[in-house]
C-alpha positions as CSV (number, residue, x, y, z in Angstrom):
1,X,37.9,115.1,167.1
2,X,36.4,112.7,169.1
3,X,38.0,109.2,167.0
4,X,41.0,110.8,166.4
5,X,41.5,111.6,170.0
6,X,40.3,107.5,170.3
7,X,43.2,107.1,167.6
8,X,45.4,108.4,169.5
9,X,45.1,106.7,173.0
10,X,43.1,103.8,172.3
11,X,43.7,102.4,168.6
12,X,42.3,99.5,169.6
13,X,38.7,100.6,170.1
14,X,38.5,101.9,167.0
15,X,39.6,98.9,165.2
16,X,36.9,97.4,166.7
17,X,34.4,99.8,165.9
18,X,35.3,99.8,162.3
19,X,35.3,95.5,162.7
20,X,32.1,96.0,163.6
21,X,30.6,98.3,160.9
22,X,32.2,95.8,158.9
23,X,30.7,92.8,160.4
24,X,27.4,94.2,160.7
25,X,27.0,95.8,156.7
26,X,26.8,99.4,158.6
27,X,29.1,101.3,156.0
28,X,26.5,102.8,154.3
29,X,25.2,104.5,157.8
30,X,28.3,105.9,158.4
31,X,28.2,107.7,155.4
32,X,24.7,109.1,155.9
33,X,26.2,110.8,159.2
34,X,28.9,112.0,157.5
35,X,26.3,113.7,155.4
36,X,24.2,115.0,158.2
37,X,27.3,116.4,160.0
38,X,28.7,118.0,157.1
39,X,24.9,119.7,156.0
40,X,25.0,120.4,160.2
41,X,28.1,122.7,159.6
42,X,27.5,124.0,155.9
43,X,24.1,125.6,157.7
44,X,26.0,127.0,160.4
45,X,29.0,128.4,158.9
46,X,28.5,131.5,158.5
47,X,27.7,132.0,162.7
48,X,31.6,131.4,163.1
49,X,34.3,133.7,163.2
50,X,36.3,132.3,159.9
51,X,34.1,130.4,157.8
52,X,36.5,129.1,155.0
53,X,37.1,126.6,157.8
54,X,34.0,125.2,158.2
55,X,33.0,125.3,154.6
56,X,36.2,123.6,153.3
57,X,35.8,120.8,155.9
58,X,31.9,120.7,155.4
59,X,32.5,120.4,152.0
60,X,35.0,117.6,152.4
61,X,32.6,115.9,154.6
62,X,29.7,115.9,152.5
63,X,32.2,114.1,149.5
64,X,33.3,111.4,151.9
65,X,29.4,111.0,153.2
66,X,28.6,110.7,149.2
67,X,31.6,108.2,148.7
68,X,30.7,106.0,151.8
69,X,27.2,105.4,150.5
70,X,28.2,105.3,146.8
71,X,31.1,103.0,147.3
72,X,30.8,101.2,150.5
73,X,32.5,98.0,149.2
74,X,35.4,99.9,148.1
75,X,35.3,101.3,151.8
76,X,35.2,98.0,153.2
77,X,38.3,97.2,151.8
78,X,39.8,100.9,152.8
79,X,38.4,99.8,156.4
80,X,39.9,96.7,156.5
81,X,43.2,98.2,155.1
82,X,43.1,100.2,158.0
83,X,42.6,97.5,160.5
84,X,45.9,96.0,159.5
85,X,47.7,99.2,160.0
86,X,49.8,99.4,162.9
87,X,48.8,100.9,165.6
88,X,51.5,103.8,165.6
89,X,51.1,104.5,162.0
90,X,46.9,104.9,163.0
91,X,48.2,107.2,165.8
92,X,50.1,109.5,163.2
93,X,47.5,109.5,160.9
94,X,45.6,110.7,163.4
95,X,47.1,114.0,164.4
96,X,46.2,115.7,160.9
97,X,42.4,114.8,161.4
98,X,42.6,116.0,165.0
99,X,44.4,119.4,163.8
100,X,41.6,120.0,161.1
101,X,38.7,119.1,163.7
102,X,40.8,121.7,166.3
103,X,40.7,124.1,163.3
104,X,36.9,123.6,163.2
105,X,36.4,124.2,166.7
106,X,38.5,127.6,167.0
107,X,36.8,128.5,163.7
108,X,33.4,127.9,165.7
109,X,33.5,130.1,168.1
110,X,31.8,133.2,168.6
111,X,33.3,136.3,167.4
Protein backbone atom coordinates (compact mmCIF):
# COMPACT_ATOMS: atom_id res chain seq x y z
CA UNK A 1 0.00 0.00 0.00
CA UNK A 2 2.62 1.96 1.13
CA UNK A 3 4.73 2.14 -2.74
CA UNK A 4 1.77 2.36 -4.43
CA UNK A 5 0.53 5.18 -2.42
CA UNK A 6 4.55 6.52 -3.21
CA UNK A 7 3.43 5.68 -6.99
CA UNK A 8 1.00 7.70 -6.88
CA UNK A 9 2.27 11.03 -5.51
CA UNK A 10 5.79 10.67 -5.78
CA UNK A 11 6.86 8.39 -8.84
CA UNK A 12 9.97 9.67 -8.62
CA UNK A 13 11.15 8.22 -5.30
CA UNK A 14 10.37 5.05 -6.30
CA UNK A 15 12.34 5.17 -9.43
CA UNK A 16 15.02 5.80 -7.31
CA UNK A 17 14.48 3.21 -4.94
CA UNK A 18 14.30 0.59 -7.63
CA UNK A 19 17.76 2.47 -9.29
CA UNK A 20 19.12 1.68 -6.35
CA UNK A 21 18.27 -2.00 -5.70
CA UNK A 22 19.56 -2.11 -9.12
CA UNK A 23 22.77 -0.38 -8.54
CA UNK A 24 23.47 -2.02 -5.45
CA UNK A 25 22.67 -6.04 -6.67
CA UNK A 26 19.70 -5.97 -3.90
CA UNK A 27 17.09 -7.81 -6.08
CA UNK A 28 17.42 -10.88 -4.50
CA UNK A 29 16.52 -9.13 -0.87
CA UNK A 30 13.56 -7.89 -2.14
CA UNK A 31 12.37 -11.09 -2.96
CA UNK A 32 13.15 -12.58 0.43
CA UNK A 33 10.69 -9.84 1.93
CA UNK A 34 8.35 -10.56 -0.34
CA UNK A 35 8.56 -14.08 1.06
CA UNK A 36 8.47 -13.09 4.59
CA UNK A 37 5.43 -10.73 4.07
CA UNK A 38 3.52 -13.21 2.21
CA UNK A 39 4.43 -16.36 5.02
CA UNK A 40 3.41 -13.12 7.57
CA UNK A 41 -0.14 -13.10 6.05
CA UNK A 42 -0.61 -16.91 5.00
CA UNK A 43 -0.13 -17.48 9.11
CA UNK A 44 -2.54 -14.93 9.88
CA UNK A 45 -5.33 -15.42 7.60
CA UNK A 46 -7.55 -17.12 9.11
CA UNK A 47 -7.79 -14.15 12.25
CA UNK A 48 -9.53 -11.87 9.43
CA UNK A 49 -12.95 -11.53 8.57
CA UNK A 50 -12.68 -12.89 4.77
CA UNK A 51 -9.76 -14.90 4.26
CA UNK A 52 -9.86 -15.74 0.47
CA UNK A 53 -8.31 -12.21 0.52
CA UNK A 54 -5.49 -12.71 2.29
CA UNK A 55 -4.74 -16.11 0.99
CA UNK A 56 -5.07 -15.21 -2.70
CA UNK A 57 -2.76 -12.18 -2.24
CA UNK A 58 -0.35 -14.24 0.24
CA UNK A 59 -0.26 -16.64 -2.24
CA UNK A 60 0.59 -14.24 -5.06
CA UNK A 61 3.23 -12.87 -2.87
CA UNK A 62 5.02 -15.81 -2.04
CA UNK A 63 5.23 -16.53 -6.20
CA UNK A 64 6.63 -13.17 -6.88
CA UNK A 65 9.10 -13.53 -3.55
CA UNK A 66 10.08 -17.15 -5.33
CA UNK A 67 10.46 -15.35 -8.79
CA UNK A 68 12.55 -12.32 -7.45
CA UNK A 69 15.13 -14.65 -5.96
CA UNK A 70 14.95 -17.28 -8.80
CA UNK A 71 15.13 -14.84 -11.58
CA UNK A 72 16.57 -11.61 -10.36
CA UNK A 73 18.22 -10.81 -13.74
CA UNK A 74 15.15 -11.17 -15.56
CA UNK A 75 13.79 -8.64 -12.81
CA UNK A 76 16.44 -6.31 -13.36
CA UNK A 77 15.44 -5.85 -16.71
CA UNK A 78 11.45 -5.81 -15.59
CA UNK A 79 12.92 -2.99 -13.11
CA UNK A 80 14.56 -1.20 -15.43
CA UNK A 81 11.56 -1.45 -17.84
CA UNK A 82 9.83 0.16 -15.32
CA UNK A 83 12.14 2.99 -14.75
CA UNK A 84 11.52 4.15 -18.32
CA UNK A 85 7.88 4.19 -17.84
CA UNK A 86 6.29 7.40 -17.66
CA UNK A 87 5.38 8.63 -14.76
CA UNK A 88 1.55 8.73 -15.38
CA UNK A 89 1.40 5.29 -16.77
CA UNK A 90 3.41 4.17 -13.14
CA UNK A 91 0.56 6.27 -11.44
CA UNK A 92 -2.18 4.04 -13.28
CA UNK A 93 -0.52 1.01 -12.67
CA UNK A 94 -0.62 1.82 -9.39
CA UNK A 95 -4.24 2.11 -8.50
CA UNK A 96 -4.85 -1.79 -9.00
CA UNK A 97 -1.97 -2.70 -6.45
CA UNK A 98 -3.34 -0.01 -4.09
CA UNK A 99 -7.07 -1.50 -4.51
CA UNK A 100 -5.70 -5.19 -3.77
CA UNK A 101 -3.53 -3.90 -0.66
CA UNK A 102 -7.08 -1.83 0.42
CA UNK A 103 -8.77 -5.18 -0.11
CA UNK A 104 -6.16 -6.78 2.31
CA UNK A 105 -6.56 -4.26 4.89
CA UNK A 106 -10.65 -4.39 5.07
CA UNK A 107 -10.12 -8.15 4.85
CA UNK A 108 -7.90 -7.70 8.08
CA UNK A 109 -9.92 -6.50 10.37
CA UNK A 110 -11.51 -8.00 13.18
CA UNK A 111 -14.83 -9.42 12.83
Amino acid sequence: MITSTLLIYKPGLVKKLYLMLINNNLIMVYGVVEIAMALGILYFKNNTKFSLIPLLIGILLFIDGILYVIFSSRKEKLLTAILKMKNKTLQKMSLLSLIAAVGLLIAGLTV
